[in-house]
C-alpha positions in Angstrom: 14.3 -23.7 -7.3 18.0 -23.1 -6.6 17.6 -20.5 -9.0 15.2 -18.8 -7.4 17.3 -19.0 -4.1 19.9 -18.0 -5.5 18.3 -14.7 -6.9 15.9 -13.9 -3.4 19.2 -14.0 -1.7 21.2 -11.3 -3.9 18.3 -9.2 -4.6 17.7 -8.6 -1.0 21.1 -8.2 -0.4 21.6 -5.4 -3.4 18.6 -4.2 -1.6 20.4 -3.3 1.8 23.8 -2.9 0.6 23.5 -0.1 -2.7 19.9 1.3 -1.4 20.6 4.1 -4.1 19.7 1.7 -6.9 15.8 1.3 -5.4 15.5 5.3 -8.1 15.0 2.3 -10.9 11.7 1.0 -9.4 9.6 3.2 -11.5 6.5 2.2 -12.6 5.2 5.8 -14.5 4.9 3.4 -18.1 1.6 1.7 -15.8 -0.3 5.1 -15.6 -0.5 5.8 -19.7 -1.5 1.7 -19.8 -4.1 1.7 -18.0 -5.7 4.2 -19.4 -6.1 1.9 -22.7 -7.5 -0.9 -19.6 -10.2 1.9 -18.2 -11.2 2.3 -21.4 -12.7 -1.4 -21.6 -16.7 -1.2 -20.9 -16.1 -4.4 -18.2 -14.2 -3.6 -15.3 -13.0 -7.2 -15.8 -11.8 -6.8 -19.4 -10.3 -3.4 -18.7 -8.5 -5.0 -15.2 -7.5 -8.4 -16.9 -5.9 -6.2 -20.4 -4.1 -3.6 -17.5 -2.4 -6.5 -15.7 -2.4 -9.2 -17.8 -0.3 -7.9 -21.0 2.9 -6.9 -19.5 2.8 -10.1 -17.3 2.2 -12.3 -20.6 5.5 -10.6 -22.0 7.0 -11.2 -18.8 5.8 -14.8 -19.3 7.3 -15.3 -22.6 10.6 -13.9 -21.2 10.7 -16.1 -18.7 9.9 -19.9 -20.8 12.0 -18.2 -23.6 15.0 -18.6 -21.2 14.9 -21.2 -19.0 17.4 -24.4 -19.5 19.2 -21.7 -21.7 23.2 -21.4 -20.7 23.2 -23.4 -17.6 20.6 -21.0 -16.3 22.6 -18.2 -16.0 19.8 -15.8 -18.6 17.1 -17.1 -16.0 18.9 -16.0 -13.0 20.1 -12.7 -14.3 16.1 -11.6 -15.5 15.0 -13.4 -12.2 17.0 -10.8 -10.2 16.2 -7.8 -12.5 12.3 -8.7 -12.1 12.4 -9.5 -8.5 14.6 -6.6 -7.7 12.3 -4.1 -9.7 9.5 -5.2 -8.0 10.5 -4.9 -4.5 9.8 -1.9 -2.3 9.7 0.6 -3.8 10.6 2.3 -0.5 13.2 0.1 1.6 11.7 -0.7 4.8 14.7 -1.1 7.0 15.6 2.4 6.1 12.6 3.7 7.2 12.6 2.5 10.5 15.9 3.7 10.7 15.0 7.2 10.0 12.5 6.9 13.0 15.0 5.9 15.2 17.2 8.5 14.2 14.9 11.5 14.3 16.2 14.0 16.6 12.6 14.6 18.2 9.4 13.8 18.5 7.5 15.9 15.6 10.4 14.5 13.1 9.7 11.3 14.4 6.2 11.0 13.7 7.2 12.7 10.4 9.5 9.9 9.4 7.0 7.3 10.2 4.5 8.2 7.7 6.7 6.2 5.3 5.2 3.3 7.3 1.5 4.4 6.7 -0.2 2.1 4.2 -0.9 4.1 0.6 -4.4 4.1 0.7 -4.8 5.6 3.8 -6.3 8.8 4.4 -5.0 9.5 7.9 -2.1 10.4 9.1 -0.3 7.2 11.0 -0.9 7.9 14.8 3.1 7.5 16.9 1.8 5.0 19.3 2.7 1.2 19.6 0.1 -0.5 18.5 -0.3 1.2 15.5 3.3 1.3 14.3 3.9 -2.6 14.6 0.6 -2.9 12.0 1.9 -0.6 9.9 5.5 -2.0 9.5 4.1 -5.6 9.2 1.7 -4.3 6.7 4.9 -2.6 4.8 6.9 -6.4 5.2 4.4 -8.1 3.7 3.2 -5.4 1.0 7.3 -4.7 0.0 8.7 -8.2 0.8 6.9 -11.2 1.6 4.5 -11.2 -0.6 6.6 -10.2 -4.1 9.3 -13.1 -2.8 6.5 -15.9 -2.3 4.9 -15.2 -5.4 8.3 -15.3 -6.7 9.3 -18.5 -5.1 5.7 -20.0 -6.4 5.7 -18.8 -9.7 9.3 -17.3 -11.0 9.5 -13.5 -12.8 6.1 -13.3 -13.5 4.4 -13.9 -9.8 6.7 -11.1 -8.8 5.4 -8.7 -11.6 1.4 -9.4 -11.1 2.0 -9.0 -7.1 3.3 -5.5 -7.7 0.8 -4.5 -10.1 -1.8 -5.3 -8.6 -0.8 -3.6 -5.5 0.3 -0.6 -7.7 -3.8 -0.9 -9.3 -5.6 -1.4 -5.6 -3.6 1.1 -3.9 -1.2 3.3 -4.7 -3.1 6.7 -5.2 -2.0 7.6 -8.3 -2.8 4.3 -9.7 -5.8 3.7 -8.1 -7.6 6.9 -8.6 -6.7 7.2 -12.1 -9.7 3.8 -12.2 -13.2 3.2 -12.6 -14.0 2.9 -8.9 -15.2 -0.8 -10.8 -11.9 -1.9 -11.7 -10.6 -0.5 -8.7 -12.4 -2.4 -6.5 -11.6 -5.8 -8.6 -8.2 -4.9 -8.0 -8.6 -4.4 -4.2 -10.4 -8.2 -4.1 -7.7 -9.7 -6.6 -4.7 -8.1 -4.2 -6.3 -9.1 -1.1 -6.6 -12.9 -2.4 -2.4 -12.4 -3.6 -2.2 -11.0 0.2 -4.0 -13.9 1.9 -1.4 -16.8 1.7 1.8 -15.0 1.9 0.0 -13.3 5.7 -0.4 -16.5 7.1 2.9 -18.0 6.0 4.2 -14.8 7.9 1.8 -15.1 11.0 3.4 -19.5 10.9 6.8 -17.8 10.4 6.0 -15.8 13.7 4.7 -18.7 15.1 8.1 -20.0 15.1 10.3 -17.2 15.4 8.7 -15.6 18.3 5.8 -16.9 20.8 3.8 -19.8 19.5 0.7 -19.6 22.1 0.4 -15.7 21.7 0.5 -16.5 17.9 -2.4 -19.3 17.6 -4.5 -17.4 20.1 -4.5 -14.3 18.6 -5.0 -15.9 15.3 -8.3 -17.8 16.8 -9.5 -14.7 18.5 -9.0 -12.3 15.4 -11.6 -14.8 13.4 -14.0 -15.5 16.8 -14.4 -11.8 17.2 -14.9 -10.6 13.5 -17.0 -13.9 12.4 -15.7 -13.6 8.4 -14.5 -17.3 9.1 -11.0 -18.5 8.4 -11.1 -18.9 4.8 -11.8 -15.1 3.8 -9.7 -12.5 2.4 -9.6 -10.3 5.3 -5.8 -10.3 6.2 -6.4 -8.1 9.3 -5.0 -10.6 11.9 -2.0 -9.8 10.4 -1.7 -7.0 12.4 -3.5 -8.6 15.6 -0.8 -11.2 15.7 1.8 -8.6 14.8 0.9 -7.1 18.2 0.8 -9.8 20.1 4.4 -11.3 19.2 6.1 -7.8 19.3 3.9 -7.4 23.2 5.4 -11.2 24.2 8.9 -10.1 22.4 9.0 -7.3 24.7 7.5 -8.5 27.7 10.3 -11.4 27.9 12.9 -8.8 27.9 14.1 -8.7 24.1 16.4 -6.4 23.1 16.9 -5.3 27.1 13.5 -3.3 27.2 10.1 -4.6 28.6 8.2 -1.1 28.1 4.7 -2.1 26.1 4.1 1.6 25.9 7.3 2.3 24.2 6.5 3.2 20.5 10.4 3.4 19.5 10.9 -0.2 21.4 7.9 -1.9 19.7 8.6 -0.6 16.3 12.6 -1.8 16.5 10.7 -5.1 17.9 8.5 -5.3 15.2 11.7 -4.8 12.4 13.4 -7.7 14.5 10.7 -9.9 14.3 10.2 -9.3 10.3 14.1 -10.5 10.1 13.7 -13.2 11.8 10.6 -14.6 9.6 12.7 -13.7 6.5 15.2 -16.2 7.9 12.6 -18.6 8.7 11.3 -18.5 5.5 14.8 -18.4 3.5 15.4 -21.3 5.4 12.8 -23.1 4.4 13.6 -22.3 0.6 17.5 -23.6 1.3 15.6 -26.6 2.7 13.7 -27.3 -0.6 16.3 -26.4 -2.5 18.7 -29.2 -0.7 16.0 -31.6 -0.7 15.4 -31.7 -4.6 19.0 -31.1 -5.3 19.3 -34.9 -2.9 16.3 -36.5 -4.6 
């Protein structure tokens, strides 16, 4: 586990400080696989032989290396995987070139970046929608390639991203039997499901607790899928709602609801402050078994 710590912790910060390296994160070798995958007469065959190949050589990478030189093979392909798998767009650099548009129409411009791949409109430059969108890009880019890191080492890290790269980025996607495509929508939705509510406890903690669980309850009450399905829209809902109480207890010196620019900077605070909460809690394991 300190291992993986060790590798989260200087990925992400390679990630901020030498942004140009993110031009590596190319996955154009997936689009000529799959093809051999879509070939396969079950959608399940095809999407299993897609997926499942390079993460088996990722697999045998990974065991091949681990105890080897004090770790230090297993930390090096840790970071390479994890880093490669990130993204591929850097998030806090895209809200950055919101705030810095010079005017509205550039603005709105910039924040497409947010807009989730598989949509097919245009991401609106009002409040609401903005803090979904950027919690949907943290947990897309971020949380969810570093918890299945954390759970399961190189290879969680690899079948998080293609998967995502299979369900919805357009080239991908498209390019599949609209049966293997929607297996890959159900199989990244069940990837998505834990790492959101580790984010919405994370938010929980970092900003308001009540707003949290309430929003949380009344997300399932009003949609009646039950708690246990894959729908990871109270994401968002709960996004809102701790960005609104954020705001409304005077945060960052503005209290203006309205305020696209001042929810969105919100929202990018309060993705921070759950990737401290849950590095944290990583530190805390890692100190735990390294005293037991």
């Amino acid at each position: 586990m300190a291992i993986v710590f060790a590798a989260i912790v200087l990925v992400l910060l390679l990630t901020h400080f030498v942004p140009d390296l993110q031009r590596l994160r190319n996955f154009s070798w997936l689009r000529s696989w799959q093809d051999q995958g879509a070939a396969q007469g079950s959608a399940e065959l095809g999407l299993l032989l897609t997926i499942g190949l390079p993460v088996v050589v990722c697999l045998v990478v990974q065991l091949a290396l681990r105890g080897s030189a004090f770790g230090l093979p297993s930390l090096v392909f840790g970071i390479a995987v994890l880093f490669y798998c990130l993204g591929p767009r850097d998030l806090e650099r895209d809200v950055e070139a919101v705030d810095k548009a010079p005017d509205s129409g550039r603005r709105s411009e910039a924040a497409q970046a947010l807009n989730p791949e598989e949509a097919t409109a245009p991401l609106p430059f009002r409040a609401e929608p903005l803090v979904e969108a950027a919690f949907t890009a943290g947990l897309r880019r971020v949380f969810g390639v570093v918890f299945w890191f954390a759970v399961l080492g190189p290879v969680g890290a690899l079948l998080y991203r293609l998967t995502q790269l299979l369900a919805y980025t357009p080239a991908h996607a498209q390019a599949l039997p609209a049966a293997q495509q929607s297996l890959a929508q159900k199989f990244a939705r069940l990837l998505d499901w834990l790492p959101a509510h580790l984010i919405a406890l994370a938010l929980a903690i970092a900003s308001d607790f009540d707003a949290v669980l309430k929003t949380w309850r009344g997300y399932h009450a009003a949609h009646g899928k039950g708690y246990w399905c894959l729908d990871c829209g109270f994401l968002g809902a709960i996004a809102r709602a701790s960005v609104d109480a954020d705001v409304e207890a005077g945060d960052g010196h503005a209290v203006d609801k309205t305020d696209a620019l001042v929810e969105l900077d919100d929202a990018m605070t309060l993705i921070r402050r759950v990737l401290i909460v849950w590095l944290a809690v990583i530190a805390v394991v890692v100190i735990s078994g390294a005293i037991g």
